[in-house]
N, C-alpha and C positions, 0 to 999 in steps of 0.2 A: 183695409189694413193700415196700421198707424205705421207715419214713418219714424222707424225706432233707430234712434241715434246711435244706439250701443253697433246696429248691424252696419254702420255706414262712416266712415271717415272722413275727415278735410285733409286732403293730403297737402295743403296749402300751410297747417302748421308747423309740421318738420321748415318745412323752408323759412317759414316768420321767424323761428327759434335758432336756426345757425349762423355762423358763424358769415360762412360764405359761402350763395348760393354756386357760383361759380365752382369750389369744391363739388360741389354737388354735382353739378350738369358733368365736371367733366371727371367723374368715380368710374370704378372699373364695374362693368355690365356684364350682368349674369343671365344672358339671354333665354329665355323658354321658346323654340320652336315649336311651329307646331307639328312638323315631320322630322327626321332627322336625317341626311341625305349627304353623302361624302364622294365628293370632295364638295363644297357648299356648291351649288350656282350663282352666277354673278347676275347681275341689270343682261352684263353684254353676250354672255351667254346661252340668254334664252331669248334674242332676236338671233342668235346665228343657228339654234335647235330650231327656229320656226323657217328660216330659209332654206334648212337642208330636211323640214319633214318632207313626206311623202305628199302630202296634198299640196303645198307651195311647191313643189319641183312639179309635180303635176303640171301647176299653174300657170307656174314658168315655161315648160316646154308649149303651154298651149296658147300663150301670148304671143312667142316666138313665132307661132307659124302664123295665128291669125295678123298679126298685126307686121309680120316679117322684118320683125327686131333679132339684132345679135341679144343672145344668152345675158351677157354683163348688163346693154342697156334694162333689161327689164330687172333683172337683179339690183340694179342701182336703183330704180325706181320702187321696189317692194321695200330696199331699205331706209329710203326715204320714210318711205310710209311708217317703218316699225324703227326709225329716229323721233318721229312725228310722236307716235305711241307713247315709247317705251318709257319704265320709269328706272330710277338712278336712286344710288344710295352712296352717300358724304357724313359720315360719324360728325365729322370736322363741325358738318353748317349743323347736324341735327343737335347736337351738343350746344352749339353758340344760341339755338332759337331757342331750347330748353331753358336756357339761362334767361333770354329775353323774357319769354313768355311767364317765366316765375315771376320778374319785377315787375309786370303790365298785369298780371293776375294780381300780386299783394295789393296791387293798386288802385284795379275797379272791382275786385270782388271780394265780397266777405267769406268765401268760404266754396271749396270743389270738393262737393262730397260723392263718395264713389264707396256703391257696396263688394268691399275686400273678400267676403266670402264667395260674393261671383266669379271674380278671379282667382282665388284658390280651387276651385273646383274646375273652374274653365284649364286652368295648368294640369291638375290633375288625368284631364280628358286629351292634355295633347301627346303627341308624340307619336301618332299611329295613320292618321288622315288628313288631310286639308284642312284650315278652318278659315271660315269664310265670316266677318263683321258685317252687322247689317244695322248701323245706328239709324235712328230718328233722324230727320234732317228738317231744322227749323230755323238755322244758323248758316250763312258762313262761316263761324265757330267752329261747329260741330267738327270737322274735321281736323282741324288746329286741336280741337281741345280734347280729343280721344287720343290722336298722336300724344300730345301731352301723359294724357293717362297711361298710355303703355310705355312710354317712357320710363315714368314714373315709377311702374311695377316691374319694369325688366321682361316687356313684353313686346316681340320683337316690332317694330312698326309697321304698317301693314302695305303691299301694295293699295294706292288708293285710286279708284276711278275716278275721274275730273274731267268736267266739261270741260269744251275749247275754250270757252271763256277766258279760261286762267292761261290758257297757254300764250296769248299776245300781250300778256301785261308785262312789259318790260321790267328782265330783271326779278320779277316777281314768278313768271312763269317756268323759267328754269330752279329758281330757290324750290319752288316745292317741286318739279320734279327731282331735286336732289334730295329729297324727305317720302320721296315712294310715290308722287302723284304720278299714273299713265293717262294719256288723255283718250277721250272718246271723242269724235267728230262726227257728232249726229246729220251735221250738213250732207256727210256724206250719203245718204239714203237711196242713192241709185247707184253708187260705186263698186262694183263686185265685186273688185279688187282688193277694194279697201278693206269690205271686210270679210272676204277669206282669210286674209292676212288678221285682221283684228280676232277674229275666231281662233285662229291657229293661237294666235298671241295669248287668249285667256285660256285654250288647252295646254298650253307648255306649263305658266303659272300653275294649275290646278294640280296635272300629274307628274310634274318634273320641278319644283319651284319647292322651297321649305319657309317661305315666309308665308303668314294671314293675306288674306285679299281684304279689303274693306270695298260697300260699294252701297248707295243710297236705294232702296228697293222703290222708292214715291218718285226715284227721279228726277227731283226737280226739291227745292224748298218749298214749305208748304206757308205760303205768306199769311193763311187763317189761322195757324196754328193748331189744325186739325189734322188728322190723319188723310190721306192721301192715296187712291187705291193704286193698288203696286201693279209694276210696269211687270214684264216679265223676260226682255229681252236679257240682259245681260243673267239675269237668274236661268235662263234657258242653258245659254253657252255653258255655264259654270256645272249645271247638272248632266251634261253632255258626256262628262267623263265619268260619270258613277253609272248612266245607262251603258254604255259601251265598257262596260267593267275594268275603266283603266285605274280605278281607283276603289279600292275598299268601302269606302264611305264615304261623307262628307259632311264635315257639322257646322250648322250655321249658328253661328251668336247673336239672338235680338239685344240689341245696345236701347235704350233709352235717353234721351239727353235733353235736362229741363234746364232752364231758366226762370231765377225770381222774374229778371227781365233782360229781355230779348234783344241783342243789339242792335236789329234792325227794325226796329219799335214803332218810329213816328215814319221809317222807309215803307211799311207794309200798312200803316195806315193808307200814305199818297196812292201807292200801286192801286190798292183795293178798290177807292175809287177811282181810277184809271191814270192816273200822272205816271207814265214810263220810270222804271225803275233807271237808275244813271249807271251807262254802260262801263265793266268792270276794264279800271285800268290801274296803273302804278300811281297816276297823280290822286286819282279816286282813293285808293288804298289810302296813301300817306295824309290824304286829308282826314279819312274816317281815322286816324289816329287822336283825334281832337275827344276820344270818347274815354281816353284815360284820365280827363279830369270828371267822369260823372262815376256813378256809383251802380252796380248791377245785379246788388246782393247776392246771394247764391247761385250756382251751377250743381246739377247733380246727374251722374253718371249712375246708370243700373244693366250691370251685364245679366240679363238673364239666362235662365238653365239652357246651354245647348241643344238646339233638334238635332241630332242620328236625322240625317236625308235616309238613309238605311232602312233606318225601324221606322221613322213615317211612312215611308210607302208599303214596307212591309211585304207582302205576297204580289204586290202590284207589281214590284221590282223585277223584271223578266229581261237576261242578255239571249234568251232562244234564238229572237229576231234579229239577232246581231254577229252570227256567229258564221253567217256564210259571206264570204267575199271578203274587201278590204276594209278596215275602219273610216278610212278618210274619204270613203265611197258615199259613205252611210250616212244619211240625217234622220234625227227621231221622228217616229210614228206617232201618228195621232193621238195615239193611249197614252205614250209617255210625255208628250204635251199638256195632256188633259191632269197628268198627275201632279203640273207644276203651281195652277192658281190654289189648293185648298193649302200647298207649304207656304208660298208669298202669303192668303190672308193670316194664317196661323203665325207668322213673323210679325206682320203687322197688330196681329191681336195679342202677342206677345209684350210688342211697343208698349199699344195703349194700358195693357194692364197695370204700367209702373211709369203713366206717364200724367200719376195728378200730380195738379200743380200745389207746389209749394207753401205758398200763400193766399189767401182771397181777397182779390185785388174788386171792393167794392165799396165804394162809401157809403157806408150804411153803418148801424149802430153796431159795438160791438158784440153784443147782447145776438142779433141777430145773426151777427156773422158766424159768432161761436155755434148757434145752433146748424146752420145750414155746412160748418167742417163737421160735426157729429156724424150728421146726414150721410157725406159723403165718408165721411171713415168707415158706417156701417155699413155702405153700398162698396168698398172695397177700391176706395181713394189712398192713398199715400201724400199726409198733408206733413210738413215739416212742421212740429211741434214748438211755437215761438209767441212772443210774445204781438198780439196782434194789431193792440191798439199803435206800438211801433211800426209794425209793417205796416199801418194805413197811413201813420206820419211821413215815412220814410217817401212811400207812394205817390202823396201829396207834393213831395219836393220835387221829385223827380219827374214826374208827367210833365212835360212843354211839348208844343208843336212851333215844329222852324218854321222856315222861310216856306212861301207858299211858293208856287210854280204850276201855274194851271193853262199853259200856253199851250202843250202837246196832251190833252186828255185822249185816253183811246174810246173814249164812248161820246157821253153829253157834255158841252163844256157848261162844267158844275162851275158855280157863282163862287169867288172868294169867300164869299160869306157862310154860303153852305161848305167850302170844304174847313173850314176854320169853325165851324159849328160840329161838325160830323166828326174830322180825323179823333178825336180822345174818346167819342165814342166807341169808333173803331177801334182803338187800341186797349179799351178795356176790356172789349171782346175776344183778343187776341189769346188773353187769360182765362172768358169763360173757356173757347173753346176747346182747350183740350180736355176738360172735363166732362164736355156735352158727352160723348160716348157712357159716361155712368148713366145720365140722366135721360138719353134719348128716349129708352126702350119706356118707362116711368112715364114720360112726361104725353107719347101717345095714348097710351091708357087713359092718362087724365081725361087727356082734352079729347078722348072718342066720350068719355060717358060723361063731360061736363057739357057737351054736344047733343047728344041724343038720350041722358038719361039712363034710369036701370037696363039692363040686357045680360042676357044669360053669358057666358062666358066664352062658348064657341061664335056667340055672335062679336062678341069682345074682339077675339081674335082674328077675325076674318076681316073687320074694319080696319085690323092692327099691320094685318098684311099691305093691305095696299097703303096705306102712308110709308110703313119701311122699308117696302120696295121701289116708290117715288124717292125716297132719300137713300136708296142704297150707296149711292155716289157723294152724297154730301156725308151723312157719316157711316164710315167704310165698316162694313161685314159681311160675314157671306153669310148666301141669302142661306145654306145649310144652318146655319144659328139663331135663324126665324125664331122658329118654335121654342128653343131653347134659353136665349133672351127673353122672349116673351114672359115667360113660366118664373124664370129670375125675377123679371121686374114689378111681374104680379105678387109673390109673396112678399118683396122687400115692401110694395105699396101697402101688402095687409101687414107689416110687421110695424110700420110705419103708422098705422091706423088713418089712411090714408080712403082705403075705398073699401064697401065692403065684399064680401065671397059671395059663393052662392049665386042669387041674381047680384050681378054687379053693381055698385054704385059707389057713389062719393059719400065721403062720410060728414065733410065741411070743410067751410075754410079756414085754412091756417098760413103760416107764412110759407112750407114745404111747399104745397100746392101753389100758389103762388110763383115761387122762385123755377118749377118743373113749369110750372104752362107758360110763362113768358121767357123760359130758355128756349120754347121752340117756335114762338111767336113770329121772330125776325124770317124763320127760313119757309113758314107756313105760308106766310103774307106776300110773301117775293114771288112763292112759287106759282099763286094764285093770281097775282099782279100780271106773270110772263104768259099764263094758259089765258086769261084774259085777251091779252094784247093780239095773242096768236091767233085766234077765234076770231077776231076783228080784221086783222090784215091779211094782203093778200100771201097767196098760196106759197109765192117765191119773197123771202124773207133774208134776209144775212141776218148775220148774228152780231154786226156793231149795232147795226137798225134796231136790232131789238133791245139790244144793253144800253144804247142811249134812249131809245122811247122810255122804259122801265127807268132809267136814274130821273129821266126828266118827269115822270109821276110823283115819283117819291121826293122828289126837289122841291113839286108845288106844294107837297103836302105839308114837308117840313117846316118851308119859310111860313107857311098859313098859321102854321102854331094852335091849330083848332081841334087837332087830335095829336097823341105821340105816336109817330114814325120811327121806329129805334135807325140812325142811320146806315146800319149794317144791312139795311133791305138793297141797299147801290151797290152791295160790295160784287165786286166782277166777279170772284171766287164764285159766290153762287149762283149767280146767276150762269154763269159756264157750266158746271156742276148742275143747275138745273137744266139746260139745254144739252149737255151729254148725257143725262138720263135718260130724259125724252126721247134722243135718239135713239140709245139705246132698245128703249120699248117700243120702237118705229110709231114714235106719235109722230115726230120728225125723221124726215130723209133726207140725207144729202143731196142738191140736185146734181152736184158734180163732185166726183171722186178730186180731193185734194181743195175742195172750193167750200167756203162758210155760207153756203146758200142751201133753204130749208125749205124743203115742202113739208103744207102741215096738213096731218091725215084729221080734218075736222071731227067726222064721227068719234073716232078716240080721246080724241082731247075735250069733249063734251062732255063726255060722259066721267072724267078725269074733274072734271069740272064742278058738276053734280055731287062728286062724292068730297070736293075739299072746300067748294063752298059753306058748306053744314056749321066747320068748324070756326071759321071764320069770328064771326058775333061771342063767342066763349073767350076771348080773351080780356084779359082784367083790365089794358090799357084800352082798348074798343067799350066804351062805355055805353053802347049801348048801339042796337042797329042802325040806326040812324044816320049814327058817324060813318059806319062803315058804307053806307048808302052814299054820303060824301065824299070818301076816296074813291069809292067805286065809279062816283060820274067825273073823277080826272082821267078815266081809264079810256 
């Protein structure tokens, strides 16, 4: 799908054209709720609803006795907790950031474009149930710059969950809890207290609260710039009150949020190869201000259509089980557990479907480039329609890698030279990868029959399964879409004239083929690199061990300069990602609960082995087996 300019706005022009932004930020607001609830509720009113529900006075009388505290001390204590939490709302500050963040926006970006007909229809849908934002997180931005957007449309801003992170940055930590941020304290992970209390906190929100929640489903920023399989705790808590029928519905909004480029660009280069990200403070903060004299071209927001939690589950949806005894007795059942990963990946597969990127950030001819946005506009990309030979100039000015810092690596300590060699590789990947999701399903197909040749199509597929279930974790689907990706990615390859039907095969080379089999090159060669090492070493294994053996192969390879190593084979993303798969499919055990120490089940990973070796030698930079007989005896 082309991205069609008429369906999408820069809301950044009204503000270029007036008069006075400041008019602006501080106009009278025509708020859209998404419930409608009188008398309003305030921040301080729903920690004094969560210390006087029924499960906190529970709580409270049962602390009282175990621990033989007066009533007040432990009450003082739960309210620490839900001060700790809670978020706050200041018109005053949000108004003055509003103002900020227009002159810091005219400044580094060309242009925040956001499609208005998602918000019209998103308003349309409220006024009846909860709604719950669930943007992309690829950003520290992202959250600045959505507040931003509801700002913007008169949309109220949302409670937003925030690590602890932000809560000790002086000064900084209170401002955005006075812009709706509640913190989470994942440290806490054995505290019962904590989050009974944190539970109760996102139940009062959900069935008693009339602002949005917003909250990141991946959890975490995704520093590859890929999709990221979704967590499902806090999506638990939140569906908590539509199973216990305290609420009608609830509708979740998949938000999308792209970047020309990324403001933490040449930050996710360092991490990737292992340089510790610099821990979030106020002086941190005011230094990354130095990024308003660069340039960061576009930002685009895409609210997509609302899930009804309701009508997705559909008949699933059953209060039978809930309707003897007390509510705040009750935890969900397995069944209604089981109903929450097909909505998380359907959020997530919401994301990706409007999250091509903008640009093609490749140096390469334009000629070439122009063909391979075709490609993806037919496989159902969203490319910003522009002039492209400028976007590669633009590109060219703007890529630098800073200052090196290689003194705390978390894995191999990589050479100044290799990370100074590597980081812009890294970062141009940054770009392939949120697109890899069109090309994965395409780019398997290839490289099974450019491997082993004609084969009938059930054999196609069966070859197809185990590589997508090996990368089910590096890029996110559920495995229910097997089959149905598959089927997609085979006609788009015949539409393409790419391979042919029937008995299967390739049809020849072209540059398509090409640009699909060295997009899955980097994660084929890594993962073959790690089942390698594993095979090799002994049984009890940690996982720094292994991510530094694996960078230090691909280090010798590099500096050799005797075959190309794309240097995204180091990046810790995947190779983590490769090793929680594995677990996943008990090729790997944990040997201790809570401990990065692996037994490795040989017989499985053999045989793992077997079937990804094949492909190996098919790649266009592997010129030939030979070479790969070369990297293989670094191994």
């Amino acid at each position: 799908m082309t991205f069609v300019r008429s369906k999408y706005e820069d809301i950044l022009v009204p503000r270029r054209l007036e008069l006075s932004n400041l008019f602006w930020a501080s106009r009278t607001l025509h708020i859209k709720y998404p419930i409608t609830i009188k008398p309003r509720p305030t921040p301080e009113s729903h920690k004094n609803a969560v210390l006087a529900s029924t499960k906190i006075t529970q709580l409270i009388n049962e602390l009282c006795q175990k621990r033989n505290a007066k009533k007040e001390v432990i009450i003082k204590e739960l309210r620490q907790i839900l001060d700790e939490i809670g978020y706050k709302k200041n018109l005053k500050i949000i108004r003055w950031l509003g103002f900020a963040l227009t002159k810091i926006c005219m400044k580094v970006c060309s242009g925040i474009y956001v499609n208005y007909h998602g918000i019209d229809e998103l308003k349309k849908k409220m006024g009846f149930c909860p709604v719950i934002y669930v943007p992309s997180h690829r950003s520290y931005a992202d959250f600045i710059l959505f507040s931003y957007v509801c700002f913007t449309y008169d949309l109220e801003i949302p409670a937003i969950a925030a690590a602890m992170d932000f809560h000790g940055m002086m000064g900084m930590g209170e401002m955005l809890r006075n812009t709706g941020a509640f913190y989470i304290n994942r440290s806490a992970n054995n505290d019962p207290v904590y989050w009974s209390v944190f539970k109760e906190y996102i139940n009062q929100l959900v069935t008693k609260g009339d602002e949005p929640i917003e909250f990141f489903i991946e959890g975490t920023r995704s520093r590859s710039n890929k999709s990221l399989t979704p967590k499902y705790g806090l999506i638990l808590m939140i569906l908590k009150a539509l199973f216990l029928g305290h609420v009608s519905d609830i509708l979740f909004v998949p938000v999308s949020i792209n970047y020309d480029r990324i403001l933490e660009e040449s930050l996710f280069g360092f991490e990737l190869l292992g340089i510790p990200k610099p821990k979030e403070s106020t002086s941190g903060f005011l230094k990354s201000l130095r990024i308003i004299k660069e340039k960061f071209g576009n930002m685009y927001v895409h609210f997509d259509t609302p899930i009804s939690a309701r009508d997705f589950f559909g008949s699933h949806l059953n209060h039978a089980g809930h309707r003897f005894g007390p509510d705040h007795s009750y935890e969900l059942t397995n069944e209604e557990k089981a109903l929450v990963p097909p909505l998380a990946f359907e959020i997530v597969r919401k994301q990706q479907t409007n999250n091509g990127k903008s640009r093609q950030r490749k140096e390469q001819l334009i000629m070439e480039t122009e063909t391979v946005k075709h490609v993806l506009l037919a496989w159902g990309a969203k490319i910003f329609d522009e002039d492209i030979q400028k976007a590669l100039e633009e590109f060219q000015n703007q890529t630098t890698v800073g200052p090196l810092n290689a003194s705390k690596l978390k894995a191999h300590a990589l050479s100044e030279q290799t990370i100074s060699y590597s980081v812009p590789f890294i970062m141009l990947q940054l770009y392939v990868n949120p697109i890899l999701h069109y090309l994965i399903d395409a780019a398997l197909i290839l490289i099974i029959l450019k491997s082993f040749g004609d084969m009938s199509k059930d054999a196609l597929y069966k070859h197809f399964i185990v590589l997508r279930s090996m990368f089910s974790v590096e890029f996110v689907t559920s495995e229910q879409l097997y089959q149905e990706n598959f089927e997609k990615a085979f006609i788009k390859l015949s539409e393409q004239r790419l391979i042919t039907t029937g008995e299967c095969g390739i049809i020849g080379n072209n540059l398509l083929e090409e640009v699909l089999i060295n997009s899955i090159q980097p994660f084929i060669l890594t993962y073959f690199v790690v089942i390698d090492l594993l095979l090799k070493s002994p049984s009890n294994l940690t996982e720094k061990a292994l991510q530094s053996s694996v960078q230090k192969i691909f280090e010798d390879a590099i500096l050799e300069r005797k075959i190309f190593i794309h240097p995204y084979c180091m990046s810790l993303d995947t190779l983590s990602n490769c090793i929680y798969s594995f677990a996943s499919k008990n090729l790997l055990q944990k040997k201790r609960q809570g401990q990065n120490i692996y037994q490795v089940n040989y017989e499985k990973l053999s045989k793992l082995k077997e079937d990804l070796e094949i492909y190996i030698p098919s790649f266009h930079v592997i010129k030939s087996f030979d070479m790969f007989l070369h990297l293989k005896s670094k191994i």
